[in-house]
N, C-alpha and C positions, 0 to 999 in steps of 0.2 A: 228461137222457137217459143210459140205464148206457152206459159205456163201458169199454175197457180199460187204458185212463190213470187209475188207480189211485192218488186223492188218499185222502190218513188218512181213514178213516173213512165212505170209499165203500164199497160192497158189493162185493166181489172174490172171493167162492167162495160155492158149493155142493152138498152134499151129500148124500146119504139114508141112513140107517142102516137096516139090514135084518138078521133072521134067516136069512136065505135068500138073500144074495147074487147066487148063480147065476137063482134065481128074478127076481128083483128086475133085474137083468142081459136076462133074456131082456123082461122085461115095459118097460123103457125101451125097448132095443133095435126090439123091437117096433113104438111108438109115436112114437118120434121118430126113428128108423133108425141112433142113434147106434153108433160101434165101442168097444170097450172093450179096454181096454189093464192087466192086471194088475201090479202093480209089487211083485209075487213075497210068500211069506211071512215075509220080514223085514219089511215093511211089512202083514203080516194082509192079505194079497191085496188092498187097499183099489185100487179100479179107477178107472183115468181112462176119461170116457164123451169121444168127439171124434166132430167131423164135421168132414170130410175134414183130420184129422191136428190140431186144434186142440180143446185140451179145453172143454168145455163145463160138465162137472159131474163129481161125483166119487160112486162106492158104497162104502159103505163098511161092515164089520160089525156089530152091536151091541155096545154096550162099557156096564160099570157107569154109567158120567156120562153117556149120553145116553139112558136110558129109554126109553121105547114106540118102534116106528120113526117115525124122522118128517127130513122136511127141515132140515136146518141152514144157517142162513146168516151167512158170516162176513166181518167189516168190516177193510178195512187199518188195517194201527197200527206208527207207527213201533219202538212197543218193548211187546212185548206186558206184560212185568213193571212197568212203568210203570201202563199199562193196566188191568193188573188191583187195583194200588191205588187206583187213581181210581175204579174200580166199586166197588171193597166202602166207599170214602169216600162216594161219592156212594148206597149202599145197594143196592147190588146182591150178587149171591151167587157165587162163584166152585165152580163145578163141577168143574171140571180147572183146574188150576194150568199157568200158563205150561209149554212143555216142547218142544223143538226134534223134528225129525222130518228127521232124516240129513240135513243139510245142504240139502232143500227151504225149510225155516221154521223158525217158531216159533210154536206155536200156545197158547191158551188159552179156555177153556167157561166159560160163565157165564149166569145170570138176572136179568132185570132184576126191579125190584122190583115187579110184578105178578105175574113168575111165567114170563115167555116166554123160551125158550134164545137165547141167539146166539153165535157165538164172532169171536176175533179173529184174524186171521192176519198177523204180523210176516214179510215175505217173504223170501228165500234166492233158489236157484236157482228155484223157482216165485214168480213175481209173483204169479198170479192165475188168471181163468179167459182162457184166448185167446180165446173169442167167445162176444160178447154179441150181444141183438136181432134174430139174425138166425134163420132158423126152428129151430127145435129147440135154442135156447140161451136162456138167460136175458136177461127182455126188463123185468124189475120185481121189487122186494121190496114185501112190505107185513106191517106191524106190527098185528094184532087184538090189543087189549087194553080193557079195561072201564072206562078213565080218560084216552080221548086225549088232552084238554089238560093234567090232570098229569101224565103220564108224558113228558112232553116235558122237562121241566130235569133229571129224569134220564139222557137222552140227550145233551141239550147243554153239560150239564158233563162227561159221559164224553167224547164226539167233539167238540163245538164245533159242530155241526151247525146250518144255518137250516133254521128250518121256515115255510111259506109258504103259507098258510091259500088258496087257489085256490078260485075259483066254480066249481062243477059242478052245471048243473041249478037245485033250487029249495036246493041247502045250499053247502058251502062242503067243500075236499078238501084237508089239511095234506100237503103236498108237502116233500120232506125233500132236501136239494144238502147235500154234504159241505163244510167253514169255507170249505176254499181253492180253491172251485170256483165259476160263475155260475148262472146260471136253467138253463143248458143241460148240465150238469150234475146236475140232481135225477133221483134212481135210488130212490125210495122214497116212502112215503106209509104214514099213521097212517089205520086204520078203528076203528070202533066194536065190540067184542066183545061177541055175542048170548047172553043168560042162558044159563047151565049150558054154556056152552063154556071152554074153557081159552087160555089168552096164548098166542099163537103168532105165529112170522113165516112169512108163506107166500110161495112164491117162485113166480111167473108165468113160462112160459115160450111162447115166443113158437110161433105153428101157421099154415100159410096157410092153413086151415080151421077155425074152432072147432068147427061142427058134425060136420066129419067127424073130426076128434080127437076128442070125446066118444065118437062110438061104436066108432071104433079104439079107444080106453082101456075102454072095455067089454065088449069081444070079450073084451081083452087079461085082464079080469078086475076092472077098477077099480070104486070105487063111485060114480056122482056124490053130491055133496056139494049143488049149485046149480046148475037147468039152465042155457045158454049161452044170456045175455042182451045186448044191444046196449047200451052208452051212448055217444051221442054225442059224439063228438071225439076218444073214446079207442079204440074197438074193442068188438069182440063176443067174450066170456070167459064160462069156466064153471070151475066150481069142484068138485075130483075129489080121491078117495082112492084110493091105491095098491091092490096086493089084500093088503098087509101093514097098510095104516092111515095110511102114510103121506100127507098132505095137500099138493095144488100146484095149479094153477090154470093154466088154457090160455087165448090169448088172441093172438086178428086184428086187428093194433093197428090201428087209422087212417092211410090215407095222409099 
C-alpha cells in the first residue's frame, strides 16, 4: 500500500506537465476539487494541487526534457547523483541531469531502457506528496512497458526493488514493495504494453466513484482511453486522457 513513509525507491511524487497550466489547473481542479497553490515565478509557477492544505500532486509547465504533456512519476533516492550513475550503468538514459530545486530537493529525469520517463526525487524541505489513497490523491503507479519480465533487473539493480508475481483472476499481476519495505508496502505494479503504444508509468488516482469521475472528466473535456471496468479485489477503474493528452487512470478501490 502507497504511503507516505517514503522508503528509497518508493513512489513519492507526481506530476503533469502542460502547455496551459491555468487550463490544466482549472480541469484537475474541476475533477478532483483540488486547491492549487503557485510557488511564484522563480520556481515557473510550478503549482502544488492539495486537499485540505496537504499536497497531493504537482502542475507543472512544459520544459525541453519532458516532451508531450503527460504524467511523471518520481521514486525517492537517497542521492540522486548516485542514482543517476546506476541508471546509465544499468542502461537507462538520463534526460535532466541531477539539479537541486531551492532548497525543496534534488531532482533528476530519466528513461528506462524501453523508453518510459520517470524521475527521482532526493528530498529537502519537501519529503514527498502529503496524502496518498485517500480520494483525490494518488492511490497506485503502474509501469506499461512491451517487456515485463525483462524490464524488471533493470529496476532492480537501480532501486533494489522485489517484485512479486501475485494471482489475479486466470494470470498472475508483478506487484512491486520498495528493498526496505514488507508485502504492505507494495505501491506499484508492471502491465503488459498494447502494440503501437509507447512505455509509460501511469499514475491512478484514487475517486469514491469511478463512474461518476469518468463523466465528470468528460464534461471537464477529457478523453477516455478504457471504459471503467470492475476487477475483483481491486476496485472498479477506467483509464482517461487529459484535454492536453496527458494519460492517468481513476479508480474505487475495494474495501
Amino acid at each position: 500500500m502507497l504511503t507516505t513513509h517514503y522508503l528509497p525507491g518508493s513512489p513519492c511524487w507526481v506530476d503533469v506537465s502542460s502547455p496551459d497550466p491555468e487550463a490544466s489547473a482549472a480541469f484537475y481542479t474541476g475533477l478532483f476539487g483540488w486547491d492549487l497553490v503557485s510557488l511564484g515565478p522563480e520556481h515557473r509557477n510550478y503549482r502544488f494541487c492539495q486537499l485540505g492544505g496537504r499536497t497531493v500532486a504537482g502542475i507543472s509547465p512544459e520544459g525541453p526534457a519532458r516532451g508531450a504533456p503527460a504524467w511523471l512519476t518520481y521514486f525517492q533516492a537517497p542521492d540522486a547523483d548516485t542514482m543517476a550513475k546506476a541508471i546509465e550503468q544499468a542502461g537507462g538514459s538520463v534526460l535532466a541531469a541531477p539539479y537541486d530545486i531551492a532548497g525543496q530537493g534534488r531532482m533528476a529525469l530519466f528513461a528506462d531502457p524501453a523508453g518510459a520517463s520517470f524521475a527521482v526525487w532526493q528530498p529537502g524541505a519537501t519529503k514527498g506528496l502529503g496524502l496518498v489513497t485517500d480520494a483525490g490523491s494518488l492511490g497506485w503507479v503502474e509501469l506499461y512497458t512491451p517487456d515485463p519480465v525483462g524490464i524488471r533487473a533493470f529496476y532492480q539493480s537501480v532501486f533494489g526493488w522485489r517484485i512479486e508475481d501475485l494471482p489475479m483472476g486466470d494470470t498472475s499481476y508483478p506487484v512491486i514493495s520498495p528493498a526496505e519495505g514488507d508485502e504492505s508496502s507494495a505501491a506499484a505494479g508492471l502491465a503488459q504494453l498494447q502494440a503501437g503504444d509507447r512505455p509509460h508509468w501511469l499514475p491512478y488516482f484514487e475517486v469514491p466513484d469511478c463512474d461518476a469521475a469518468v463523466a465528470a472528466a468528460q464534461r471537464l473535456g477529457a478523453t477516455t482511453q478504457t471504459q471503467a471496468t470492475t476487477t475483483e479485489g481491486v476496485g472498479r477503474m477506467a483509464f482517461l486522457a487529459d484535454p492536453f493528452g496527458a494519460r492517468f487512470a481513476v479508480i474505487a478501490s475495494s474495501a
